[in-house]
C-alpha positions in Angstrom: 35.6 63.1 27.5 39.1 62.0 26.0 39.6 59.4 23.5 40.6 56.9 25.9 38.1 57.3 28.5 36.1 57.0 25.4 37.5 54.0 24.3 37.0 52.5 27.9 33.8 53.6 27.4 32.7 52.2 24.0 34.6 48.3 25.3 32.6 48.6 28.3 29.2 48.8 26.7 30.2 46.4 23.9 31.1 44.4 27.3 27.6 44.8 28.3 25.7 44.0 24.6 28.1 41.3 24.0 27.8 39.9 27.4 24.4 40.2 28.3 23.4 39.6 25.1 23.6 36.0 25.6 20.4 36.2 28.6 18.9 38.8 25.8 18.4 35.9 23.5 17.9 33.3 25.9 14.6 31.5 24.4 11.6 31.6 26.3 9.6 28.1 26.1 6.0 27.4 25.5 4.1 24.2 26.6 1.0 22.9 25.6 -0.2 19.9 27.1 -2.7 17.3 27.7 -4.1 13.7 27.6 -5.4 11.6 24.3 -5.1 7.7 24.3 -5.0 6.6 27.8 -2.1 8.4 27.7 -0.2 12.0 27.8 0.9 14.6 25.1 3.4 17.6 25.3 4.2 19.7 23.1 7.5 22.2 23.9 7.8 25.1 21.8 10.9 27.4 21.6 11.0 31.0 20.4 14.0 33.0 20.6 13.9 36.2 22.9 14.1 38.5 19.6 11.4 37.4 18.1 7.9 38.0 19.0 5.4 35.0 19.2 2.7 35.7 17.3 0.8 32.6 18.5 -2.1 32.5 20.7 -1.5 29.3 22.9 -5.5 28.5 23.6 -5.5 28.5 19.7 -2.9 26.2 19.3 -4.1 23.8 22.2 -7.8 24.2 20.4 -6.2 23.2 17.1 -4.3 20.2 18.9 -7.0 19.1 20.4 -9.2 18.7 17.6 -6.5 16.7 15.6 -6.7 14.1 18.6 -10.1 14.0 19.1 -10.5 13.2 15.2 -8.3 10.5 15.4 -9.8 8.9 18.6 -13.2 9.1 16.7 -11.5 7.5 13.8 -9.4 5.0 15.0 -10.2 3.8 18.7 -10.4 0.1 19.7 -11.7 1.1 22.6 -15.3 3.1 21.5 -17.5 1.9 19.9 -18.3 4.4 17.5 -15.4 4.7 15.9 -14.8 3.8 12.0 -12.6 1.0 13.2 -15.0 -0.7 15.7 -18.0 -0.1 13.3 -15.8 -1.4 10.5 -14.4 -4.6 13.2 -17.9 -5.4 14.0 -19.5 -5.7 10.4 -19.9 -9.1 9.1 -19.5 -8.5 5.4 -17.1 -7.9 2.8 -18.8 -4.8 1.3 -16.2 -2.0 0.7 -16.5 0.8 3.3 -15.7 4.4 2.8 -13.2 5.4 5.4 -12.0 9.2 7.0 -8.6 9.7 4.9 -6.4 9.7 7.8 -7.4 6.5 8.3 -7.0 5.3 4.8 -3.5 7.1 4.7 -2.6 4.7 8.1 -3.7 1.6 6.3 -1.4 2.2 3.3 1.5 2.7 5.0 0.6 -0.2 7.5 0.3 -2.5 4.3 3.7 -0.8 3.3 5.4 -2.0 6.8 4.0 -5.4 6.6 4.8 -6.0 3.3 8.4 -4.8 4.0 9.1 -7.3 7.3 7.0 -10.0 5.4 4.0 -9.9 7.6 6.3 -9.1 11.4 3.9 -6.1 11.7 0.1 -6.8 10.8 -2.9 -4.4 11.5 -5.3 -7.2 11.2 -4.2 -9.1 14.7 -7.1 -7.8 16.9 -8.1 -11.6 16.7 -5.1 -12.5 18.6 -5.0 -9.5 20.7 -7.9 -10.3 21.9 -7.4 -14.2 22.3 -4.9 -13.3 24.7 -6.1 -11.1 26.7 -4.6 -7.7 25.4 -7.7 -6.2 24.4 -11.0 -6.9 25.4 -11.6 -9.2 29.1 -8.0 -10.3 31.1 -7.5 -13.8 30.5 -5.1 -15.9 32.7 -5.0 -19.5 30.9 -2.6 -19.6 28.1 -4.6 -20.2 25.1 -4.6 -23.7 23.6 -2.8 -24.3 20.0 -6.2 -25.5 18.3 -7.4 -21.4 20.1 -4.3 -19.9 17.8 -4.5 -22.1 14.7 -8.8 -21.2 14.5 -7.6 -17.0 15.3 -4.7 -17.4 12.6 -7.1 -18.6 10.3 -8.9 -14.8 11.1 -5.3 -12.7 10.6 -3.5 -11.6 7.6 -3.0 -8.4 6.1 -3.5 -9.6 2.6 -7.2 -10.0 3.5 -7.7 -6.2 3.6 -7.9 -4.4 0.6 -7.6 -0.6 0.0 -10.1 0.8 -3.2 -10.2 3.9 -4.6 -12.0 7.0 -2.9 -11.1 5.8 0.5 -12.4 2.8 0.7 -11.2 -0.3 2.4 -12.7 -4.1 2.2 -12.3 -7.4 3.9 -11.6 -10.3 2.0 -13.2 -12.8 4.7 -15.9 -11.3 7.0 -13.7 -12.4 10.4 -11.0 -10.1 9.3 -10.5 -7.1 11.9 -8.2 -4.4 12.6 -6.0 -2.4 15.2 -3.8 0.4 14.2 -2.7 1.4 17.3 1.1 -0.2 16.8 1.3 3.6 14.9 -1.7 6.0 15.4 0.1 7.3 18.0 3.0 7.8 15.7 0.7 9.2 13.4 -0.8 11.9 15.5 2.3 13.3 16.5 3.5 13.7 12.9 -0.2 15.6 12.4 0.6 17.9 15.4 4.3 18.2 14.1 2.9 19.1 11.0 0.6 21.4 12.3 2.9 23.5 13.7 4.8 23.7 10.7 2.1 25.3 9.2 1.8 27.8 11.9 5.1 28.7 11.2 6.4 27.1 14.2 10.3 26.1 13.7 12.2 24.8 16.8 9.4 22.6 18.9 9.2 18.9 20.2 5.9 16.8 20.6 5.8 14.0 23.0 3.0 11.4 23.0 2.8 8.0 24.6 6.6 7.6 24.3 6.3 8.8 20.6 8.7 12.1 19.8 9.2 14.5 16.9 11.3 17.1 17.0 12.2 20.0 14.7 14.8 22.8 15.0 17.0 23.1 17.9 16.3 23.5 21.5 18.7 26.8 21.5 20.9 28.4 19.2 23.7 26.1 19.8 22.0 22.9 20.7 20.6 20.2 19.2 17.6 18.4 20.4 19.0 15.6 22.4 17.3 12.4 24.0 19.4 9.5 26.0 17.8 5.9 25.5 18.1 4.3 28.9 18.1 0.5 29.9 14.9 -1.5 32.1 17.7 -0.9 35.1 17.3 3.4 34.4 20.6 3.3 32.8 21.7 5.6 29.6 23.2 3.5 27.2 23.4 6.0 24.5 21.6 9.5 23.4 20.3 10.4 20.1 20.2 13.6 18.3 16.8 14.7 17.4 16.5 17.1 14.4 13.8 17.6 11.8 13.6 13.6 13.0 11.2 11.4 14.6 11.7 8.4 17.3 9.3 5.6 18.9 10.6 2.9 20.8 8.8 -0.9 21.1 9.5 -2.5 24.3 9.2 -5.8 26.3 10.2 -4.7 29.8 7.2 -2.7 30.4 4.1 -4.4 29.8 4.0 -7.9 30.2 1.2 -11.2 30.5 1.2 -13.6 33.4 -0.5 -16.8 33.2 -0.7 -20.2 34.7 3.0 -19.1 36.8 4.9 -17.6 33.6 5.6 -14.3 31.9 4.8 -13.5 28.4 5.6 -10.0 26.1 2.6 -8.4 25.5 3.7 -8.4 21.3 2.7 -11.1 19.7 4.4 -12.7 16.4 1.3 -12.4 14.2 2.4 -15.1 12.1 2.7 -17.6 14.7 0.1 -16.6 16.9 2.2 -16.5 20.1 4.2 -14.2 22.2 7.8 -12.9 20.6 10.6 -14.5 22.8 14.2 -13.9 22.3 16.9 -11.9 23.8 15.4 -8.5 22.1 14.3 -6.0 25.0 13.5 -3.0 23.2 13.9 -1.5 19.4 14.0 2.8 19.0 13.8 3.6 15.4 14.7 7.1 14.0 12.9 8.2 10.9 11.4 11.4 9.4 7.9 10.2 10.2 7.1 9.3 13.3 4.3 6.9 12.3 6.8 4.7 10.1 9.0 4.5 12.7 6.1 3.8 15.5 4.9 0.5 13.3 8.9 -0.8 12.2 9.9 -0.3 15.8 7.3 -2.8 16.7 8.3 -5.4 13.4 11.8 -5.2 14.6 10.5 -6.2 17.7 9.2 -9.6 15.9 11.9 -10.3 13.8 15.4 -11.8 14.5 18.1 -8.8 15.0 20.1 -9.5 12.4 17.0 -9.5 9.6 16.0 -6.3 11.5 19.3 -4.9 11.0 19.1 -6.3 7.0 16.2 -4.3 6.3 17.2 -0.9 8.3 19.9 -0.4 6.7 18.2 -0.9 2.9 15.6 2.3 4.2 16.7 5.7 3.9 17.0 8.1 6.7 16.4 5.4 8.9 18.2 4.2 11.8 17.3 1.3 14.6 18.7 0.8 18.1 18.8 -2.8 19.5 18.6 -3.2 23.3 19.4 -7.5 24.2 20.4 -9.3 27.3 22.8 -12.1 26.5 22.1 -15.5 28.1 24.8 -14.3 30.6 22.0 -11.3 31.0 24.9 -8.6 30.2 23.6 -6.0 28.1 23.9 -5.9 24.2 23.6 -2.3 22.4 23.9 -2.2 18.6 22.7 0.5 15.9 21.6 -0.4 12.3 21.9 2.6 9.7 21.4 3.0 6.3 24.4 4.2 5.3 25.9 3.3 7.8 27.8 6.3 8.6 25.0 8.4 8.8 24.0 7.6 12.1 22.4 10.0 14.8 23.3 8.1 18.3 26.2 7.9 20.3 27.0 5.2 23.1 27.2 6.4 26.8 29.7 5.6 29.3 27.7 6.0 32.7 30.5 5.8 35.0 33.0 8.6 33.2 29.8 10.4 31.4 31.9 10.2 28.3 30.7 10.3 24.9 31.4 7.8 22.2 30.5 9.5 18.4 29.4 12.9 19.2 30.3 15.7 21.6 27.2 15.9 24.2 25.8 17.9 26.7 22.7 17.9 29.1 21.2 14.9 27.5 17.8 13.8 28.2 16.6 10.6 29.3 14.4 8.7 27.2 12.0 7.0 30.2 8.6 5.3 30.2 6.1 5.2 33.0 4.1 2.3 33.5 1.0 1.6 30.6 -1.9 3.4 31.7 -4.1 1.0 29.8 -5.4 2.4 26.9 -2.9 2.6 24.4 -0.2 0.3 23.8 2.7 2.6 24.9 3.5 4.9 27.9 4.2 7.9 28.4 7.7 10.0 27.2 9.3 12.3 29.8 12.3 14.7 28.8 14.8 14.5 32.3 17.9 16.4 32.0 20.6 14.4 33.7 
């Protein structure tokens, strides 16, 4: 062979490497999947065509399944059995040793509630079920003299958190509800446990809560849009080695004698939140923390929101309003403020404002199943 049939040769298989290489090292995806909460988990795993995956996925599904299990045992409303029901229904203000994940919630509830001056409250099960959320439906609005007795029953300063895991009520009433961020917290146990597995580019989904690590290939980012009640993207965040949770009003909703309520109640007044607030997506490294402040922003007033977002590191809030005109409001609170993950979307021309974009997904939630308190995530590509 000559030199320069050689040559030909040799460009034509570099061609080939070069060229195919890119469906060499396409990534090949692994799901694992299920229900926990009245609701629906995913968990997307990438692994890069060169490298082997040394996982067994029954294994990993086991493993999952057992970290959701343990916290349904620990922290359900809704048997029981549970630590919190047991702990709801006793009458005393003995301390009671708790499971550790459930201590661990507690703190950083307290945390959260300290922090929006008592916007987000664990102890509001009283209220919650004074109207209706939890326990029997109720359809008569409840009468003030109902929320001034059940306010006299809330307040997080009544619950106390002792050495060796153990929590205590201050009055005997006193009960709690963690479900504004166990789903939070679960993901950011699954997201951990793949971590430990060795696990580097993956995303968990659960009840609308999302962490995500890595990227989703080589070249791209993980990438969620945040749409509007009306199924329109009004911007798309990048996810990575981040968490998000969004707290919404558009969703879930109470009717009663002929008028509409929000299902999250200000537990320092007693009553539903009004206001021009539709829904709050916070971006945070732990998914739990921002589960619980999405729902306190969701309380407060935007711009004290915003006050206290951008005082928290490696935080960052999206605020969806309606103006009394009902046009559409979209503003982002970031602390700094340059260091901001989201970028707004034009609909009409697809352009991006902030960051350059491609195949976004859609950050959509079905309707509430009726378990826990938020639906289900689903990852569209537009």
């Amino acid at each position: 062979m000559s030199k320069q049939l050689f040559g030909y040769a040799l460009m034509g298989l570099i061609f080939i490497l070069v060229g195919g290489g890119v469906f060499l090292i396409q990534p090949s995806t692994h799901v694992i999947e299920g229900s926990a909460f009245g609701t629906y988990y995913r968990i997307r795993i990438i692994v890069p065509r060169y490298r082997e995956f040394l996982h067994s996925i029954q294994t990993l599904q086991d493993k999952t399944d057992t970290i959701l299990h343990r916290i349904d045992r620990v922290m359900s409303t809704y048997r029981e059995d549970s630590q919190i029901a047991v702990f709801n229904a006793m009458y005393s203000t003995q301390p009671v040793a708790v499971d550790p994940w459930l201590y661990h919630v507690l703190q950083v509830s307290l945390q959260v509630s300290a922090l929006t001056h008592g916007a987000f409250d664990v102890t509001i099960r009283p209220l919650s079920l004074l109207w209706g959320l939890q326990g029997p439906a109720r359809h008569d609005k409840p009468l003030p003299h109902e929320i001034r007795s059940t306010l006299a029953k809330v307040g997080y300063r009544h619950l106390e958190l002792l050495t060796g895991n153990r929590i205590r009520k201050t009055i005997p009433d006193l009960q709690i509800d963690v479900s504004a961020l166990a789903e939070g917290f679960a993901v950011d146990q699954l997201s951990e446990l793949l971590l430990d597995e060795g696990i580097s580019n993956f995303v968990v989904e659960l009840g609308g809560e999302i962490r995500a690590h890595g990227r989703q290939t080589a070249n791209r980012k993980w990438r969620v849009g945040i749409e509007r009640p009306d199924q329109r993207v009004v911007a798309q965040v990048v996810l990575e080695d981040r968490a998000m949770a969004t707290s919404g009003t558009y969703q879930r909703f109470l009717e009663m004698e002929g008028e509409t309520y929000s299902h999250i109640l200000d537990p320092r007044t007693g009553y539903p939140v009004q206001g021009p607030l539709v829904s709050v997506t916070v971006l945070s490294k732990s998914c739990m923390w921002a589960d619980a402040l999405a729902t306190a922003l969701m309380v407060l007033p935007i711009d004290e929101g915003k006050t206290i977002v951008n005082q928290l590191p490696d935080t960052e809030a999206f605020f969806l309003s309606v103006t009394p005109s009902k046009n559409w409001n979209f503003s982002v609170a970031a602390a700094p403020p340059t260091a901001r993950h989201c970028a707004l979307w034009d609909q009409n021309s697809r352009r991006k404002y902030g960051f350059s974009f491609s195949h976004p997904y859609i950050f959509r939630r079905t309707p509430f199943l009726g378990f826990g308190p938020a639906p289900l995530l689903q990852f569209l590509l537009v």
